[in-house]
C-alpha positions in Angstrom: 91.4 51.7 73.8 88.7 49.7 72.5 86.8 49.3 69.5 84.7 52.1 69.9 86.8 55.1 71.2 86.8 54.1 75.1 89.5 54.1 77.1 89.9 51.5 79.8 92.0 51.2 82.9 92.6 48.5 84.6 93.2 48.2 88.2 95.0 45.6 90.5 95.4 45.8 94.1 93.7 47.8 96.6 92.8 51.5 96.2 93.5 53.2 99.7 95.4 55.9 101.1 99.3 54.4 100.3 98.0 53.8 96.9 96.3 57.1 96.1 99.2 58.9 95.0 100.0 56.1 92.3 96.3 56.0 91.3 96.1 60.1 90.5 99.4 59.9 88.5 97.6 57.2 86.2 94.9 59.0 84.3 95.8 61.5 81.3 92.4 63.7 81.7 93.3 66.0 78.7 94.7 63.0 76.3 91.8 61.0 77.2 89.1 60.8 74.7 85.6 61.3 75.6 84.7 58.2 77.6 86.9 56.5 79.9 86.3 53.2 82.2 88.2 52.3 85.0 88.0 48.5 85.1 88.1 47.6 89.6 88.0 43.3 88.5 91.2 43.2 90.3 91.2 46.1 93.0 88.6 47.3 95.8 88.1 50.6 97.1 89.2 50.4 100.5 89.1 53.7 102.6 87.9 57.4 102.6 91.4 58.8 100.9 90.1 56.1 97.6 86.7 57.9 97.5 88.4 61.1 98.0 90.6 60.0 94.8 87.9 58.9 92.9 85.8 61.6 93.8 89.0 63.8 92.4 89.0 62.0 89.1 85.6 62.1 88.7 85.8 65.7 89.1 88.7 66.5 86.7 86.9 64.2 83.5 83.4 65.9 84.2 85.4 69.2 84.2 87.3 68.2 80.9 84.1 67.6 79.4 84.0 63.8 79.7 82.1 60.4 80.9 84.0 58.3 83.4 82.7 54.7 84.6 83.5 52.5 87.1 83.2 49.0 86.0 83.5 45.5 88.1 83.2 47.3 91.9 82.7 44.2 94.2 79.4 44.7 96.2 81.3 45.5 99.6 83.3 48.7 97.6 79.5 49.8 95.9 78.0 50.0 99.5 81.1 52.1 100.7 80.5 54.6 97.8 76.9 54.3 98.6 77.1 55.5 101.9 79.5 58.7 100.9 77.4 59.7 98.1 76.9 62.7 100.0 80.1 63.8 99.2 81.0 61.9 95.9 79.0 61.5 92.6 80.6 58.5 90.5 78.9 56.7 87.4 78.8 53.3 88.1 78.5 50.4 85.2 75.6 47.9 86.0 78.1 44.6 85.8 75.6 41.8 83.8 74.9 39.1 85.9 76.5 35.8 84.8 74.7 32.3 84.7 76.2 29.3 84.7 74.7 27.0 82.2 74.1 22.9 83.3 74.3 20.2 80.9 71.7 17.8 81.8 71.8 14.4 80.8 68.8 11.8 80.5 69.4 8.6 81.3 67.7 5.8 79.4 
């Protein structure tokens, strides 16, 4: 939990169908509070059965009454959703974009 109410999950390793089962049996939908994240900085949605899944947990908060985000998807797993969006409607957090800052010296 943070400061301000959200719950956060973190994720490592891959989300695809032998990890699905694991993935469902992580989320507390009626415990939760009101907004939830699901941090993917160290996991990628791999395969149909993970948008299946997260088209299931999606579901179950939005039913429940409550926001879920998906935070940190790697560009490869935001195309995948992207092109089932047909069949699954996730919120997705715009990630910032970092820049890297360059000390620059002047020589005399």
């Amino acid at each position: 939990m943070d400061e301000h109410g959200v719950k956060h999950y973190e994720m490592y390793g891959p989300l695809f169908f032998a990890s699905v089962s694991a993935f469902n049996e992580k989320f507390d939908v009626q415990n939760d509070p009101d907004e939830v994240v699901i941090d993917f900085k160290e996991s990628r949605v791999v395969d149909m059965s993970a948008i299946e899944a997260l088209n299931k947990i999606t579901g179950k908060y939005l039913k429940a009454g409550k926001k879920l985000h998906l935070k940190h998807l790697s560009p490869d797993c935001r195309q995948l959703l992207k092109n089932a969006e047909e069949i699954i409607d996730v919120n997705v957090m715009e990630d910032p974009t970092y820049k890297v800052a360059i000390d620059f010296q002047k020589s005399t």
